[in-house]
C-alpha positions as CSV (number, residue, x, y, z in Angstrom):
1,X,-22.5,8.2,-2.9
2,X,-20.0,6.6,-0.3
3,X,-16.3,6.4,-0.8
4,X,-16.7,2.9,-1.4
5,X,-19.6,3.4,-3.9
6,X,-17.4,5.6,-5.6
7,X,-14.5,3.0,-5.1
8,X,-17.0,0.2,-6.9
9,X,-18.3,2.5,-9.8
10,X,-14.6,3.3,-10.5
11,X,-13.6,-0.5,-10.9
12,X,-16.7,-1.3,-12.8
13,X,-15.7,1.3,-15.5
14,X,-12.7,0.3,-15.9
15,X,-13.4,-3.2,-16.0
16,X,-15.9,-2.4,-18.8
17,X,-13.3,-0.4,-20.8
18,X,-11.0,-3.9,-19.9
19,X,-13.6,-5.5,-22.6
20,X,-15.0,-3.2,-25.0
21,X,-11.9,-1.0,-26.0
22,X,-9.7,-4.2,-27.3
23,X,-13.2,-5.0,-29.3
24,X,-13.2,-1.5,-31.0
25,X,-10.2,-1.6,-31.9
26,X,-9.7,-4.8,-33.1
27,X,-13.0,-4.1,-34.9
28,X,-11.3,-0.8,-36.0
29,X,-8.6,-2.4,-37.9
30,X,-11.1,-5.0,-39.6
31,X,-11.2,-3.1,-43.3
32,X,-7.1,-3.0,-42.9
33,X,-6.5,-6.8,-41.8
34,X,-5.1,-7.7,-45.5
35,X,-2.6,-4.9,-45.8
36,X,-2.3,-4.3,-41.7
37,X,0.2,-7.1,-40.5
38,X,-1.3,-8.7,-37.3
39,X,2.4,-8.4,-35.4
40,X,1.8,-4.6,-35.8
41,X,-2.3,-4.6,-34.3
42,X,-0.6,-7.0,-31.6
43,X,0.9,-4.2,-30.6
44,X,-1.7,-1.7,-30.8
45,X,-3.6,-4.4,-28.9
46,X,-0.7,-4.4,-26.5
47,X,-0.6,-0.3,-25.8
48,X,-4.3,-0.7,-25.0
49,X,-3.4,-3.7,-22.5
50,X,-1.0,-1.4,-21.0
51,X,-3.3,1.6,-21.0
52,X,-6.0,-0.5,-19.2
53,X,-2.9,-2.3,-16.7
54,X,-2.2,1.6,-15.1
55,X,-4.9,2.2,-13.9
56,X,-3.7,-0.6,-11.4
57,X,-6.5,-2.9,-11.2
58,X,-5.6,-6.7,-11.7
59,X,-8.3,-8.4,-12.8
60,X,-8.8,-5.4,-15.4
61,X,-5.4,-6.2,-16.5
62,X,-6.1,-9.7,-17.1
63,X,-9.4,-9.2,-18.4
64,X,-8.2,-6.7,-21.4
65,X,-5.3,-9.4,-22.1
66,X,-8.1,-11.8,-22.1
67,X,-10.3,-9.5,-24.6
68,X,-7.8,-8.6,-26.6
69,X,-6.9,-12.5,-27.3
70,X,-10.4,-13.0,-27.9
71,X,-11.2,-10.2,-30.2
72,X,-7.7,-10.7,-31.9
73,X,-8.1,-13.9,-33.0
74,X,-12.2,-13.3,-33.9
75,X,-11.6,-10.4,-36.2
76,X,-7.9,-10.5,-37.6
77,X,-6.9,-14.1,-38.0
78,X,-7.6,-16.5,-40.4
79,X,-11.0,-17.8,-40.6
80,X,-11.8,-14.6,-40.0
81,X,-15.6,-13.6,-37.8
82,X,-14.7,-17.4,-35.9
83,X,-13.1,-18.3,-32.9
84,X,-10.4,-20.5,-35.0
85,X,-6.9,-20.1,-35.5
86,X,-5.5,-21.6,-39.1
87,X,-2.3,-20.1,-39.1
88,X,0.2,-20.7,-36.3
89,X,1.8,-17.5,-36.1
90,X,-1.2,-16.1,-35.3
91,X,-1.5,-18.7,-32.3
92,X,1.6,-17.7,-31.1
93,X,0.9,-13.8,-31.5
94,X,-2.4,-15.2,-29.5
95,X,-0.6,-16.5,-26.6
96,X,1.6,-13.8,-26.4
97,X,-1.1,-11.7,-25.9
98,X,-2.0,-13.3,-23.0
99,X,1.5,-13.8,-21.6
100,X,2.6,-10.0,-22.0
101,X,-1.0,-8.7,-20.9
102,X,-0.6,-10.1,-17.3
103,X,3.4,-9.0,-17.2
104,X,2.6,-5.6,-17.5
105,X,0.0,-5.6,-15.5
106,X,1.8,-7.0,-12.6
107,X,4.5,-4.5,-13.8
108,X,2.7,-1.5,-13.3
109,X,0.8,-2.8,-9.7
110,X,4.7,-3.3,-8.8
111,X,5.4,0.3,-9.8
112,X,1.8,1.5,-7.8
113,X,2.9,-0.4,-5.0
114,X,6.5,1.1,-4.8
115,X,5.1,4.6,-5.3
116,X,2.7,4.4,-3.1
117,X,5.5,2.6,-0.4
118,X,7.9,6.3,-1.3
119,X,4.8,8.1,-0.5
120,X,4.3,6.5,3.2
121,X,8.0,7.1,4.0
122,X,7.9,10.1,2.8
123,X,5.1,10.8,5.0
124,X,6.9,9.3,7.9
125,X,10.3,11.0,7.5
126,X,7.5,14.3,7.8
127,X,6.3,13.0,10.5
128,X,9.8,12.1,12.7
129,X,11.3,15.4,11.1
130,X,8.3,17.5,12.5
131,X,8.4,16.2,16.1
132,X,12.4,16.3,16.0
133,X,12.0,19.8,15.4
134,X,9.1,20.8,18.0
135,X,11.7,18.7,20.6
136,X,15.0,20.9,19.7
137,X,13.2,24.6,20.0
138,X,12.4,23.1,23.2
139,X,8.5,23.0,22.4
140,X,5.7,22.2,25.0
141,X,5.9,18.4,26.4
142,X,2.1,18.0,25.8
143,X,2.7,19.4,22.5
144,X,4.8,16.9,21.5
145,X,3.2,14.1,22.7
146,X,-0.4,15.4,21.1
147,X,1.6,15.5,18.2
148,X,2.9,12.0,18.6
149,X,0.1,9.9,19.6
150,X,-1.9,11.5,16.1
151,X,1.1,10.4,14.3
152,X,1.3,6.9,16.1
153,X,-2.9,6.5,15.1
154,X,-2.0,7.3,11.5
155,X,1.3,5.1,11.0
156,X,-0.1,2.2,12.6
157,X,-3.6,2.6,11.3
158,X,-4.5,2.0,14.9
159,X,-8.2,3.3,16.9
160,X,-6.2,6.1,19.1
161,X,-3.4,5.6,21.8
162,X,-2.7,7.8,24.8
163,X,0.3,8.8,27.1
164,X,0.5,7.6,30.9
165,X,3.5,8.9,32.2
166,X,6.0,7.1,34.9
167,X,8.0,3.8,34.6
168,X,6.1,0.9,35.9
169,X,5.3,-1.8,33.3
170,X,2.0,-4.0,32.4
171,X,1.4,-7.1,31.2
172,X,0.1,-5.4,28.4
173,X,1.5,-6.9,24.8
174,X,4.5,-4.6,23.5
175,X,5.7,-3.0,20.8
176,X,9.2,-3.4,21.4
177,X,12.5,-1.5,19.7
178,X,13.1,-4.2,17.2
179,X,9.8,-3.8,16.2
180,X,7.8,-6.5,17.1
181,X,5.0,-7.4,19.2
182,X,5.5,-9.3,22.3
183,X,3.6,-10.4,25.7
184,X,5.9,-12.7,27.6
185,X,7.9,-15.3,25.7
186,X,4.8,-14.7,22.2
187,X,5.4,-13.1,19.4
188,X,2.3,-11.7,17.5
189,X,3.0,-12.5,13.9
190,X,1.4,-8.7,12.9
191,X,1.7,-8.6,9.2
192,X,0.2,-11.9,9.2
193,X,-2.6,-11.4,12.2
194,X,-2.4,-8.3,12.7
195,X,-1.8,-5.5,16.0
196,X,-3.7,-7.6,19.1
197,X,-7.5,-6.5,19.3
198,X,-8.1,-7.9,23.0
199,X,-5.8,-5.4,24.5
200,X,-4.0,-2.4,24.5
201,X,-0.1,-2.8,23.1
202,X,2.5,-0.7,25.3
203,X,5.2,1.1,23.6
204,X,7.6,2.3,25.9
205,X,8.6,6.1,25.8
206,X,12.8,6.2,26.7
207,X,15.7,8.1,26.6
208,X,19.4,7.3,27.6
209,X,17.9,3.4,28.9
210,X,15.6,5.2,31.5
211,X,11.5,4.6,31.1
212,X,9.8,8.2,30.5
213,X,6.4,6.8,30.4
214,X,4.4,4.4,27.5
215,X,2.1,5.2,25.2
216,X,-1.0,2.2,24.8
217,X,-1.8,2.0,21.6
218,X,-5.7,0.3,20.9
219,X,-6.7,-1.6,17.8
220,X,-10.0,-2.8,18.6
221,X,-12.3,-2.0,15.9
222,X,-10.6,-3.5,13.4
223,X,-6.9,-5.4,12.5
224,X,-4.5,-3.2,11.9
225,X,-1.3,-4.8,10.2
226,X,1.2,-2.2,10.1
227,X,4.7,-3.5,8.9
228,X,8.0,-3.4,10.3
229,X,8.7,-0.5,8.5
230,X,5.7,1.3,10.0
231,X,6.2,-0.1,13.5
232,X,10.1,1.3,13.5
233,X,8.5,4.5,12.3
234,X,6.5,4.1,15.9
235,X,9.1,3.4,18.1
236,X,11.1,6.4,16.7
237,X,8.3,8.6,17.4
238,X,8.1,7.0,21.2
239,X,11.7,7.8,21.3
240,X,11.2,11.8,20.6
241,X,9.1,12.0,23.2
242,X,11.6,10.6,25.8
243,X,14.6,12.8,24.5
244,X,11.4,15.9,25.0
245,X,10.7,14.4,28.2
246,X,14.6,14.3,29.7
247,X,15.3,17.7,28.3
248,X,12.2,18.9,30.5
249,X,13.9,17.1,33.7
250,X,17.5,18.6,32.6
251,X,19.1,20.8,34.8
252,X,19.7,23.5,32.6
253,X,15.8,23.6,32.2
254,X,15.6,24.0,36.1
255,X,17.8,27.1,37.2
């Protein structure tokens, strides 16, 4: 099976689950509903929203707020096996079912989204931390820049860049120190558009204001929208490679 197979299958599930786990428990609590309040199997209704929300799938979110709303009101209120509400506490509970079933869930994609963000900057941190260190023990040059341009094609989720050595320019777009993306007087609106597809995208390898070389970075085969964050990340890495390159041309490296 392919990842996204796999990827498919794994949303179905759990949008299944979304629907048939508020049922069984709602119809789980059915011989209780005249001595179980329905403020208390609101909130068992509401632990299985949540349980459903983390597995950080929206529309499963919504859809087990929508179930449980459904299912709620069919089994536990008054006229009871109907889709009718009499009493208007239970309307209320109803609605709030609703409300609180799409908070959490946008709750817990927020908390995915800001794990998964402390996971990439973790991973980048790794990634400037490993090159500073191959540059002070004086490592190979190549090394460094092998080592670079992988971690370029992973931050920016680019095709592949490579190294051409030397100071003279191109027209080429560029990825520039502030972070954005540039040809001329444009700027490419990345997160928006994405990296440019049409050409490669010169970032400029420097150290001390003079031009070591550039690295041209390719995002052909699809549009790659690496954020600022990400493109800094880059520009760091370009960076390490001109302090490796001036330490090579340093005097103290030439007796």
């Amino acid at each position: 099976m392919s990842v996204n197979g796999g990827v498919e299958s794994y949303r179905n599930q759990v949008l299944t689950a979304a629907v048939l786990v508020p049922l069984a428990v709602c119809a789980a609590l059915v011989p209780l509903r005249h001595s179980f309040d329905n403020a208390n199997a609101a909130l068992v209704l509401v632990l299985v929203i949540v349980a459903v929300a983390s597995f950080g799938i929206r529309p499963a979110g919504v859809v087990a707020a929508v179930s449980s709303a459904v299912w709620f009101d069919f089994f536990l209120t008054v006229p009871y096996n109907r889709l009718t509400i009499a009493n208007r506490e239970d309307i209320e509970t109803t609605i709030l079912l609703v409300v609180i079933g799409a908070a959490v869930t946008e709750i817990a994609l927020w908390g995915r989204r800001q794990q998964a963000r402390a996971s990439r900057q973790t991973g980048y941190l790794a990634g400037v931390m490993t090159t500073s260190q191959a540059v002070a023990r004086g490592g190979s040059t190549d090394d460094v820049i092998n080592q670079v341009r992988t971690d370029l094609t992973a931050v920016l989720g680019i095709d592949g860049c490579k190294f051409v050595a030397g100071g003279k320019r191109t027209q080429e777009p560029q990825l520039n120190s502030d972070g954005s993306v540039t040809r001329g007087e444009h700027e490419y609106k990345v997160e928006r558009d994405g990296l440019p597809t049409d050409s490669e995208i010169e970032l400029v390898v420097q150290h001390a204001g003079v031009v070591r070389g550039r690295f041209l970075l390719t995002a052909a085969s699809r549009i790659a929208r690496p954020d600022l964050e990400q493109r800094l990340v880059a520009v760091a890495l370009a960076d390490q490679v001109g302090a490796a390159l001036a330490s090579q041309d340093s005097p103290l490296n030439h007796p």
